[in-house]
BAFI-3210 file (N, C-alpha, C; in Angstrom, 3 decimals, decimal comma, padded with zeros to 6 digits):
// residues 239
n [1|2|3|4|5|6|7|8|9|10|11|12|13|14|15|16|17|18|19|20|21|22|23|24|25|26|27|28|29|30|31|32|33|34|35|36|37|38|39|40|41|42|43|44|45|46|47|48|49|50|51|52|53|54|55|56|57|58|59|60|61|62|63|64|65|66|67|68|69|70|71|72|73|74|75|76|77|78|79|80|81|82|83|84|85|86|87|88|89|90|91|92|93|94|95|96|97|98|99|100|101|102|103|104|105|106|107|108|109|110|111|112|113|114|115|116|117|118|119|120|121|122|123|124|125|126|127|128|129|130|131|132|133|134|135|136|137|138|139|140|141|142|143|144|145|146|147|148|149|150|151|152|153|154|155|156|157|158|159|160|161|162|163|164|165|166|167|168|169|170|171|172|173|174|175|176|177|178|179|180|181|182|183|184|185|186|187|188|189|190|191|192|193|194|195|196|197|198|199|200|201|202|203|204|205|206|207|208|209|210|211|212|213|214|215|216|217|218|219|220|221|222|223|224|225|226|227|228|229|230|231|232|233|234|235|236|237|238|239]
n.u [046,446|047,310|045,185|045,495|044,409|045,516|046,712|043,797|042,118|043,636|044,353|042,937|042,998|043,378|041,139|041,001|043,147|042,410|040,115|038,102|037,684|034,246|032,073|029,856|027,010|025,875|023,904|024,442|023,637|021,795|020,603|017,322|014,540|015,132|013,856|013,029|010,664|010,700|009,680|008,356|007,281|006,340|005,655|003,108|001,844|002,064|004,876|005,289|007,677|008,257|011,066|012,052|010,184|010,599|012,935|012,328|011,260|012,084|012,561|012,067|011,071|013,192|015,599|015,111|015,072|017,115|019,056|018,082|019,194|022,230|022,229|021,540|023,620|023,021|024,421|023,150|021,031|022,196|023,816|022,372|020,723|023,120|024,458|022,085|022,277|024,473|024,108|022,640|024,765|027,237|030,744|034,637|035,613|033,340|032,138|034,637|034,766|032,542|033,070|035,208|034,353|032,539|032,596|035,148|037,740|038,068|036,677|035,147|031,828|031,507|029,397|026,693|026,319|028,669|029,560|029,948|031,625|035,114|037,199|035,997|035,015|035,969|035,820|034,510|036,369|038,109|036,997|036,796|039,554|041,087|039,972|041,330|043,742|043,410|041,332|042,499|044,339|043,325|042,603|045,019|046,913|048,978|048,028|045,044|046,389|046,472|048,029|051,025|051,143|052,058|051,521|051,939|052,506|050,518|047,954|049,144|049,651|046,773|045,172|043,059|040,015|039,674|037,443|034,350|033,365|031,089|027,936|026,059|028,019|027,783|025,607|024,810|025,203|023,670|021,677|021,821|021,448|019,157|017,946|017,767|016,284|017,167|018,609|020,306|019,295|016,798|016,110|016,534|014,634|012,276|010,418|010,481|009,057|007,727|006,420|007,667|010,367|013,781|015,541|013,002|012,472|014,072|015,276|013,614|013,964|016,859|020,666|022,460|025,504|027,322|026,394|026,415|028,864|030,313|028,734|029,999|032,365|033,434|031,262|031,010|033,462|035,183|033,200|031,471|032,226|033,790|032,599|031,080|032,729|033,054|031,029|028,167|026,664|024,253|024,484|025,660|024,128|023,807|023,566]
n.v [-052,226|-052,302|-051,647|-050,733|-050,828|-048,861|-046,808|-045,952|-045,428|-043,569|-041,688|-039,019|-036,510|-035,796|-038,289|-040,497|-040,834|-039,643|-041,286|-042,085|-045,420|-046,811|-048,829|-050,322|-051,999|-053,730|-055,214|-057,079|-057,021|-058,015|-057,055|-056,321|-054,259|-050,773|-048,445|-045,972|-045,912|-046,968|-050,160|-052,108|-054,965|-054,914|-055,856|-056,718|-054,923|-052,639|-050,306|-047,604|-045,634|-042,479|-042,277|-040,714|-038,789|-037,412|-036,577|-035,365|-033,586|-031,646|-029,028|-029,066|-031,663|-032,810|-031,562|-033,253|-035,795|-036,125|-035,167|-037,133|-039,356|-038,776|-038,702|-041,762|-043,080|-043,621|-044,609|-046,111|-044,676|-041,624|-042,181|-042,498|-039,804|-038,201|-039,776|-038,702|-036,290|-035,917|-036,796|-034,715|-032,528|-033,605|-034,010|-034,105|-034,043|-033,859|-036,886|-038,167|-037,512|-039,026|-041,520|-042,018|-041,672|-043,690|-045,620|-046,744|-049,715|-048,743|-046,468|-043,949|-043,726|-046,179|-047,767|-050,811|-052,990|-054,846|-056,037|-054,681|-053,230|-052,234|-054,624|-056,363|-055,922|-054,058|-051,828|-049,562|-048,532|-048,518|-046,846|-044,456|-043,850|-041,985|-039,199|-038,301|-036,821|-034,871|-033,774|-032,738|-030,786|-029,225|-027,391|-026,030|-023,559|-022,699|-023,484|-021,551|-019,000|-016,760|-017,194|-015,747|-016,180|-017,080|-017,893|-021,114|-021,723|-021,074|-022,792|-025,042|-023,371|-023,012|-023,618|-026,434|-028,174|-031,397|-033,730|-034,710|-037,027|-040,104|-039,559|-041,858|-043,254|-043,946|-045,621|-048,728|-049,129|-048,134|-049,426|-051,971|-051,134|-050,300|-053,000|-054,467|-056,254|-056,623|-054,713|-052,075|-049,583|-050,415|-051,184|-049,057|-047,149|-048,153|-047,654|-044,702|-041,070|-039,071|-036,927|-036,610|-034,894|-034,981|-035,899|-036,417|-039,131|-040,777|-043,660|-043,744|-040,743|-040,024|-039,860|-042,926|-043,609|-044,913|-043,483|-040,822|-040,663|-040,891|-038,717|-036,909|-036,948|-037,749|-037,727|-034,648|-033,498|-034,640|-035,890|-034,096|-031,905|-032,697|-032,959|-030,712|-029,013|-030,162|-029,762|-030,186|-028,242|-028,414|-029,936|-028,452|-027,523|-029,811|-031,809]
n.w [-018,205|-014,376|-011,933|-008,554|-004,993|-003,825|-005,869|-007,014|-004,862|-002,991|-004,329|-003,878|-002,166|000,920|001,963|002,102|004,147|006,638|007,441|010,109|011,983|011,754|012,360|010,004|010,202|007,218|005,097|002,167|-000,643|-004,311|-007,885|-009,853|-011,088|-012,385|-010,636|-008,890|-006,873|-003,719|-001,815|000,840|002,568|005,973|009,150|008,523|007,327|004,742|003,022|001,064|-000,685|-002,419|-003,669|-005,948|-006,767|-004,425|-004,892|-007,270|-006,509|-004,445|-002,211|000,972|001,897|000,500|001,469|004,140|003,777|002,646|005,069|006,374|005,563|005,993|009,017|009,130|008,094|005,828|003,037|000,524|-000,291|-000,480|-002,675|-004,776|-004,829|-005,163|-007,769|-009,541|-009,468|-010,181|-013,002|-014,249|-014,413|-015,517|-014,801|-014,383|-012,035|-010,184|-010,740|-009,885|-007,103|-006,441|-006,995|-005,483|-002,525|-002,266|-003,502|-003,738|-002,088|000,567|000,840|002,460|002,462|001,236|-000,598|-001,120|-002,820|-003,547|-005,441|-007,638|-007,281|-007,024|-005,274|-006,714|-009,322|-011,671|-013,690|-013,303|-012,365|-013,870|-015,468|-014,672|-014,439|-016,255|-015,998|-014,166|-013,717|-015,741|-014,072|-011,812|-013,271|-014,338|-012,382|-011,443|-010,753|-012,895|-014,982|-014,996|-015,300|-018,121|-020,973|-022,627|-026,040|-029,913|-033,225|-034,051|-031,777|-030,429|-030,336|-028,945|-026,329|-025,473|-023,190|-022,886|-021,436|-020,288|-021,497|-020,503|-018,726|-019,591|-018,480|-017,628|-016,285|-013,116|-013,474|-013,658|-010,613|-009,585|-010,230|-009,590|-006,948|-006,296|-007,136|-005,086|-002,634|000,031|000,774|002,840|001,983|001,715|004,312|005,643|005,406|005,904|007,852|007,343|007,565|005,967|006,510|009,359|011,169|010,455|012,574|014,516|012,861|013,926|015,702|018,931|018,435|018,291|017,932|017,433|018,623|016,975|014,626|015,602|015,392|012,621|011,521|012,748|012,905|010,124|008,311|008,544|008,032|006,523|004,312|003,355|002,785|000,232|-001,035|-001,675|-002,720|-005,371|-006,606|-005,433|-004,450|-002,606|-000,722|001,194|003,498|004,937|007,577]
ca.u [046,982|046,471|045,260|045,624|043,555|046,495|046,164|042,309|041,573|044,425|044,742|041,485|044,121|041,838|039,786|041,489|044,236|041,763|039,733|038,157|036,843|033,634|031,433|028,424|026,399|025,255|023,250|025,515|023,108|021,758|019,684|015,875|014,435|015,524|012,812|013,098|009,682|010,700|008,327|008,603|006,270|006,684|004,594|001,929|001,661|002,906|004,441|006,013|008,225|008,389|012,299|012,187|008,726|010,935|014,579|012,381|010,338|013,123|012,094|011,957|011,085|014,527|016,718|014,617|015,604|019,314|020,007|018,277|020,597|023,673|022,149|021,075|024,163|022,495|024,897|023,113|020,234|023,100|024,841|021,271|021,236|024,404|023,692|020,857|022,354|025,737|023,392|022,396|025,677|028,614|031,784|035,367|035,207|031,914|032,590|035,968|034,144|031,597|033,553|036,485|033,937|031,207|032,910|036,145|037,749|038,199|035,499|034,905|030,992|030,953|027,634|026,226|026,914|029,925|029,528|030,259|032,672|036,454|038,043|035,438|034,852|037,385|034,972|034,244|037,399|039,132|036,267|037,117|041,284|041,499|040,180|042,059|044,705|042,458|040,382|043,665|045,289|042,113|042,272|045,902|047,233|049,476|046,296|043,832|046,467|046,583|049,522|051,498|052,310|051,731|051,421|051,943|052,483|049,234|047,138|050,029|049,586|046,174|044,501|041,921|039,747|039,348|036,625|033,506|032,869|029,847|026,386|025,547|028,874|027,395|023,888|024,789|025,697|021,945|020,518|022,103|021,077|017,447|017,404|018,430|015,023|017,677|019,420|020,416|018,394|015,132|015,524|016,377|013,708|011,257|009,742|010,685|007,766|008,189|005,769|007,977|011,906|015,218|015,174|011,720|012,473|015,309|014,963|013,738|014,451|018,014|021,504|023,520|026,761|028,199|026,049|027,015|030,683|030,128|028,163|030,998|033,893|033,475|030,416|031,323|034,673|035,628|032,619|030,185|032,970|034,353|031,313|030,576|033,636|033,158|029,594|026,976|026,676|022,790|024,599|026,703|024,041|022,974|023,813]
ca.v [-051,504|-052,862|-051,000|-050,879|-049,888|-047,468|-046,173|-045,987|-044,837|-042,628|-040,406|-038,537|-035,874|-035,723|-038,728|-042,055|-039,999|-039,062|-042,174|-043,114|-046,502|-046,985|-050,168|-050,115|-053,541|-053,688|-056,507|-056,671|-058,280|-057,037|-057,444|-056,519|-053,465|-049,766|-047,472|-045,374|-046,221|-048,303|-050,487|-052,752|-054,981|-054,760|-056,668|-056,950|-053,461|-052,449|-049,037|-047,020|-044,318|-042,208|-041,484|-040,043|-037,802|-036,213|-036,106|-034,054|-032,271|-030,964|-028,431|-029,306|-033,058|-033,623|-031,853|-034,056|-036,881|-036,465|-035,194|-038,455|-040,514|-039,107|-039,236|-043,111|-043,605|-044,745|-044,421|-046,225|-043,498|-040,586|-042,225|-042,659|-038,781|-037,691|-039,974|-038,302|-034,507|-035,851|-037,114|-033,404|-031,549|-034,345|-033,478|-034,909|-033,482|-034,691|-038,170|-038,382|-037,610|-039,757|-043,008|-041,915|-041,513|-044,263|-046,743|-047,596|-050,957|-048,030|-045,525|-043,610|-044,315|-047,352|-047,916|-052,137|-053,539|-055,458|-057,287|-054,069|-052,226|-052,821|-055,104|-057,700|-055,491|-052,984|-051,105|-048,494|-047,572|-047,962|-045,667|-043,093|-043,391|-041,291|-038,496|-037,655|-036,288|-033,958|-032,748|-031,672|-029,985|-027,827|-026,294|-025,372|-021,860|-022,323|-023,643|-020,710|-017,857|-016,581|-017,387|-015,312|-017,193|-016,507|-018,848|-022,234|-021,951|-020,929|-023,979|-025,663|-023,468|-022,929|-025,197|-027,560|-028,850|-032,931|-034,593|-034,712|-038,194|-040,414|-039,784|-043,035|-044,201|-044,966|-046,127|-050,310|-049,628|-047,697|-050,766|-053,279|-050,634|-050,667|-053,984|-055,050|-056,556|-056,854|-053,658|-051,307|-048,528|-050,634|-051,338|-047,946|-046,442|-048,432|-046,643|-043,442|-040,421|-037,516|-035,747|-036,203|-034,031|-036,282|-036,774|-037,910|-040,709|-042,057|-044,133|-042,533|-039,242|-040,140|-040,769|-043,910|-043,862|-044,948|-042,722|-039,608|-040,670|-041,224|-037,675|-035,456|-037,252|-038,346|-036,724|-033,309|-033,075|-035,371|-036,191|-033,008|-030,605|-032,919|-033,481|-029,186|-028,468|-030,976|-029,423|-030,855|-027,470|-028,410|-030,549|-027,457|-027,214|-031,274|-032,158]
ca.w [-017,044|-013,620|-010,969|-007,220|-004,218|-003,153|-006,705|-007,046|-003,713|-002,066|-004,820|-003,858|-000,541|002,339|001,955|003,048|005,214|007,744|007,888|011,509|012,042|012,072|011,771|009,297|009,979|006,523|004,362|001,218|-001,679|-005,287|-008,088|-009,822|-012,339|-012,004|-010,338|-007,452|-005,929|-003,001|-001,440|001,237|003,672|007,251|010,160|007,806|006,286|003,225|003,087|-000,341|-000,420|-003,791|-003,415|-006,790|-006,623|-003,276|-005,586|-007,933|-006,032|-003,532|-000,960|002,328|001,586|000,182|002,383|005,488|003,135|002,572|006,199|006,863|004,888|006,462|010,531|009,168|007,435|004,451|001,582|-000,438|-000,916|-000,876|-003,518|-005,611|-005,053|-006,141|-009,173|-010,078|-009,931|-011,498|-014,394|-014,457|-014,259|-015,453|-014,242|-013,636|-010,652|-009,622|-011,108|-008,871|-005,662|-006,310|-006,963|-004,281|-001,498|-002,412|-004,593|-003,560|-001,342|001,511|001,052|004,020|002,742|000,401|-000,665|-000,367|-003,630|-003,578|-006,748|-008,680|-007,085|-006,972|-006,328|-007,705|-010,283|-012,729|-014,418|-013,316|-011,797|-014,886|-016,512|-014,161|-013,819|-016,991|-015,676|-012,758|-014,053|-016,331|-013,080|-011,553|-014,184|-014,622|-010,937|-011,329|-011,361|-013,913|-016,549|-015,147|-016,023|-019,880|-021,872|-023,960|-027,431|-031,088|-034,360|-034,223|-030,238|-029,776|-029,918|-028,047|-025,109|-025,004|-022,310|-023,043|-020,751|-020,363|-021,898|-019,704|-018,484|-019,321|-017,391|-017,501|-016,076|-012,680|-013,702|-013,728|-009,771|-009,241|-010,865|-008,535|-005,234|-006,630|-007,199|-004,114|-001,142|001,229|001,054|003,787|001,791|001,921|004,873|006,824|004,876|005,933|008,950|007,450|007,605|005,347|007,714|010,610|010,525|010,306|014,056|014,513|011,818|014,324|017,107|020,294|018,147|019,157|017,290|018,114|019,117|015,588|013,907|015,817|015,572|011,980|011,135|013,098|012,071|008,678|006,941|008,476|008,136|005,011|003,240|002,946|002,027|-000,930|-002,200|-001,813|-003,508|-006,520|-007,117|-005,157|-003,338|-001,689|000,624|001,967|004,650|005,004|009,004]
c.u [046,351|046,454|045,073|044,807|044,126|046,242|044,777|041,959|042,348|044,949|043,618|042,012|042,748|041,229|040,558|042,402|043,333|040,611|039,653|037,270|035,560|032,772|030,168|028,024|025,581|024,788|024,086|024,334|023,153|020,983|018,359|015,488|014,478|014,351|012,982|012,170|010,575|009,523|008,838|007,626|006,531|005,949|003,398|001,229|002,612|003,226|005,265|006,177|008,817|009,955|012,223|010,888|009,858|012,507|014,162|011,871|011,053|012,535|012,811|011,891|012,520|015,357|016,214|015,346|017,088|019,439|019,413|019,217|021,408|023,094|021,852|022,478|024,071|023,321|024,657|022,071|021,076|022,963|023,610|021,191|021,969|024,645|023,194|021,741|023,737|025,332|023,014|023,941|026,767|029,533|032,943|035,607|034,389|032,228|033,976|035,798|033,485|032,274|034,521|035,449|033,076|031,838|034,283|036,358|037,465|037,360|034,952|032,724|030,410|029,401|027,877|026,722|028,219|030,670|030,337|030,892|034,266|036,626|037,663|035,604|035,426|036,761|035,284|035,577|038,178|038,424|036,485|038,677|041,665|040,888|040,572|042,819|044,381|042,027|041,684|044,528|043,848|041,921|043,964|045,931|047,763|048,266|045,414|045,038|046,998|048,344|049,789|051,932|051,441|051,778|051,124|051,844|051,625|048,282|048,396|049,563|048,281|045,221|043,151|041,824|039,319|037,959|035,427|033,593|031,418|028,822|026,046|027,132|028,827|026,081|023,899|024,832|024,231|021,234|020,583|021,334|019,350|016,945|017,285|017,520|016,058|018,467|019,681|019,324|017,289|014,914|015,512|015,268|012,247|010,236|009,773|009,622|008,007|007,494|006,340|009,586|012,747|015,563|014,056|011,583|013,220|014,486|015,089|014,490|015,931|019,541|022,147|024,811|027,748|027,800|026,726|028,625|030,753|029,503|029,299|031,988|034,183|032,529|030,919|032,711|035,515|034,110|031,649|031,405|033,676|033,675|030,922|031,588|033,896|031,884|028,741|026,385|025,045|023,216|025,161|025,870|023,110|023,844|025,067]
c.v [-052,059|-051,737|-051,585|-050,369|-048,612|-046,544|-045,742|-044,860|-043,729|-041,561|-038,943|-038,014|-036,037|-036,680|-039,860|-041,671|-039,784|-040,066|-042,737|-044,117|-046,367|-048,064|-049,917|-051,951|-053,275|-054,878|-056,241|-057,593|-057,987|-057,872|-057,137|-055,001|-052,314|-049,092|-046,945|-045,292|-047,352|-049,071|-051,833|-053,843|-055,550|-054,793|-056,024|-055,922|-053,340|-050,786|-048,665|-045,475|-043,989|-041,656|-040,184|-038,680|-037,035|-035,851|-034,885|-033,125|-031,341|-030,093|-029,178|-030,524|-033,611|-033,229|-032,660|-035,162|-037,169|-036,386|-036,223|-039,621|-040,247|-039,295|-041,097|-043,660|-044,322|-043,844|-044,392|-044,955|-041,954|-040,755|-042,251|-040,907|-038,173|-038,184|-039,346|-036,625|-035,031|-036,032|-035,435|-032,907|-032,666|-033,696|-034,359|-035,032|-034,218|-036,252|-038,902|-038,426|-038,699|-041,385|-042,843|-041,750|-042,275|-045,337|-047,496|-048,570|-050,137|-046,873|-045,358|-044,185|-045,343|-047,772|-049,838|-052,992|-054,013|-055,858|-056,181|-053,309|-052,814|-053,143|-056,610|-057,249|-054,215|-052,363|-049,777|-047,633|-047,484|-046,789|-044,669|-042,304|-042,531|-040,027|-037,316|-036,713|-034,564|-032,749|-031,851|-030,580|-028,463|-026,861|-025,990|-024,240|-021,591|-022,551|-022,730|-019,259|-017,763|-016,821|-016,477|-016,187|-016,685|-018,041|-020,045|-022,539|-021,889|-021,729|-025,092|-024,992|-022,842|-024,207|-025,558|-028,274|-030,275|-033,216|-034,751|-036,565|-038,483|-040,034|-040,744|-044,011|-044,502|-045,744|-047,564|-050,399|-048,871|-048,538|-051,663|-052,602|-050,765|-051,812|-055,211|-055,260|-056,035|-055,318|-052,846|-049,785|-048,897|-051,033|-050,464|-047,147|-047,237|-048,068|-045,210|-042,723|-039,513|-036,568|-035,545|-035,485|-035,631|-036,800|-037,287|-039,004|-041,507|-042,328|-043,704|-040,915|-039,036|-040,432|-041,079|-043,455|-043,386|-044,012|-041,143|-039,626|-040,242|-039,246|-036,440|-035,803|-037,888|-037,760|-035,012|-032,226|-033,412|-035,631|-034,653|-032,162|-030,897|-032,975|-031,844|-029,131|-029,438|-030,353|-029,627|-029,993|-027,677|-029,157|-029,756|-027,719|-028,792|-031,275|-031,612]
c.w [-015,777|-012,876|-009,674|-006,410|-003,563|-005,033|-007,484|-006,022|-002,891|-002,926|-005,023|-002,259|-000,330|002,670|002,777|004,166|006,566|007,606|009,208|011,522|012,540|011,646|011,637|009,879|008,647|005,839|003,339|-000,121|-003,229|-006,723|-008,874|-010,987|-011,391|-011,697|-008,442|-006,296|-005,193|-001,993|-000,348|002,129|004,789|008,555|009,790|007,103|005,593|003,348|001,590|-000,249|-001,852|-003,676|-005,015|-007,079|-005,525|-003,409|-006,478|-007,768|-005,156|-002,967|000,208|002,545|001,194|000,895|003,793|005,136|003,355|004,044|006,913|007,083|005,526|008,246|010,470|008,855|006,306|003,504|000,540|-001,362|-000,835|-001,568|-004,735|-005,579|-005,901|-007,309|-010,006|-010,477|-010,653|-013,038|-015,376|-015,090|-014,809|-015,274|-014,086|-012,375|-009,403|-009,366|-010,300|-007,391|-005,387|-005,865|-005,504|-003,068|-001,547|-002,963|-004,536|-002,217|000,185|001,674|002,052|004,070|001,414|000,447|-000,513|-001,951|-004,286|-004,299|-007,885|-008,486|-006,922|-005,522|-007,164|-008,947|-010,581|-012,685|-014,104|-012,729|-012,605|-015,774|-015,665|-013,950|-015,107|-017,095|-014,966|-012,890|-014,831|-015,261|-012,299|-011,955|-014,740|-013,378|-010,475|-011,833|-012,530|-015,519|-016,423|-015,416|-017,732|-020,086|-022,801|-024,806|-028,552|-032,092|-034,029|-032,566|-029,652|-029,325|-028,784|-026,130|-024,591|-024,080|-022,901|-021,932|-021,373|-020,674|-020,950|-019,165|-018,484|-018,378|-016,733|-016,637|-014,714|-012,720|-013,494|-011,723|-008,813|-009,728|-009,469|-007,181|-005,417|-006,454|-006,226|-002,705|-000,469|001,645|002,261|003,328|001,703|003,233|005,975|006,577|005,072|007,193|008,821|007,209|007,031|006,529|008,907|010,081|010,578|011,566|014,658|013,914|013,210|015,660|018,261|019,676|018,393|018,353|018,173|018,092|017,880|014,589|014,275|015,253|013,652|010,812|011,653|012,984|010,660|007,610|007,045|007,831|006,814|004,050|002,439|002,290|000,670|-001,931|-002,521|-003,124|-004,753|-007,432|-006,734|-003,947|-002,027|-000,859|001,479|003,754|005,415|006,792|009,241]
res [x|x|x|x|x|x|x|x|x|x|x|x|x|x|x|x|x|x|x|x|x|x|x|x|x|x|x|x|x|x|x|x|x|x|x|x|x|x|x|x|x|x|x|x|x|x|x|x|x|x|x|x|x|x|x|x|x|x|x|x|x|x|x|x|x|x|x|x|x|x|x|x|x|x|x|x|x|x|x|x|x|x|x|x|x|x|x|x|x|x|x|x|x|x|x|x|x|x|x|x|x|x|x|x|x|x|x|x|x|x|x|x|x|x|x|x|x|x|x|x|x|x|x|x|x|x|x|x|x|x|x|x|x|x|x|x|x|x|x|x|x|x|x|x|x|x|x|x|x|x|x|x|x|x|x|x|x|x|x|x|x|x|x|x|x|x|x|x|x|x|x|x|x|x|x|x|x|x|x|x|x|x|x|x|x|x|x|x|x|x|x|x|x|x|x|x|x|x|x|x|x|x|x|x|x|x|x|x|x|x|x|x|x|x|x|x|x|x|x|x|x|x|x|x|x|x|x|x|x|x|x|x|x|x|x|x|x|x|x]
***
């Protein structure tokens, strides 16, 4: 079966429809072994940031974190996030947001790895096009009210939900963001201070231009609420 980026990506209402331009300058590379310590060195100091010590420790440290990521625009440490709690919770749901807002040719926030997302690479979008259909048919009215039927009709019209999808089915595209010196997530994170809030990280305490544009027309409006309403309710109150 082939697929398309109009069939991949535009069957996910809300998301590509309301697309406003905005230009990421990002490094695109990839690469190296999975661990969420990142570490970088930077006019002649070395600094290391435990992303995963402040994914599992959550408080106050992780929402500084995330509503970093979206005033930085860093995708790629969202999408390492939402990873992590989809690993928790699988979902078609989940799993449909994730790729439709992170992973496809038009993704309002495509993460940096190029190599492994369509349309270099199938994969994963063919591991996810069979449950679309599933996630929809489970949030219709006619599948959440009871059926009358008897005998043989019964298993016919009782609904069954779809198949969960793998855990592990984006884990090859958290390898490549890990493994990746050059990345946009090693390298917005490399001045970052847990001790200071999400606007003392930024420059002159200040968002740019593209970032503002970027946080009130695209995370607020399309990205935070698809990602709420898929399951990933701790972002309800992220920027």
């Amino acid at each position: 079966m082939k697929f398309t980026e109009l069939e991949t990506c535009e069957s996910a209402p809300g998301i590509n429809a309301h697309l406003l331009p905005v230009t990421l300058a990002m490094l695109r590379d990839e690469n190296s072994p999975v661990s969420l310590e990142l570490s970088m060195s930077q006019v002649g100091q070395r600094m290391s940031i435990k992303i995963e010590e402040i994914f599992s420790g959550g408080g106050r440290d992780l929402i500084n974190l995330l509503e970093y990521s979206v005033l930085t625009i860093n995708v790629d440490l969202m999408f390492l996030y939402l990873v992590r709690e989809y690993r928790v919770r699988p979902s078609a749901a989940a799993a449909i947001a994730v790729h439709d807002l992170f992973c496809c040719a038009d993704s309002p926030a495509r993460i940096s790895c190029e190599t492994g997302l369509f349309p270099k690479d199938m994969r994963l979008t063919q591991a996810i096009s069979p449950y679309r259909a599933g996630s929809l048919d489970s949030l219709s009215v006619e599948n959440a009210l009871p059926r009358e039927s008897s005998g043989h009709d019964a298993k016919a019209a009782r609904f069954e939900a779809p198949s969960l999808p793998p855990r592990y089915i984006f884990d090859s595209l958290v390898r490549r963001i890990n493994d990746e010196e050059g990345s946009p997530l090693i390298h917005s994170l490399a001045s970052y201070s847990a001790a200071l809030t999400p606007h003392e990280n930024l420059p002159n305490g200040e968002l740019s231009a593209v970032q503002r544009r970027f946080v009130e027309h695209i995370w607020q409006p399309i990205i935070r609420p698809t990602l709420v309403a898929a399951g990933f309710w701790r972002l309800a109150s992220i920027a």
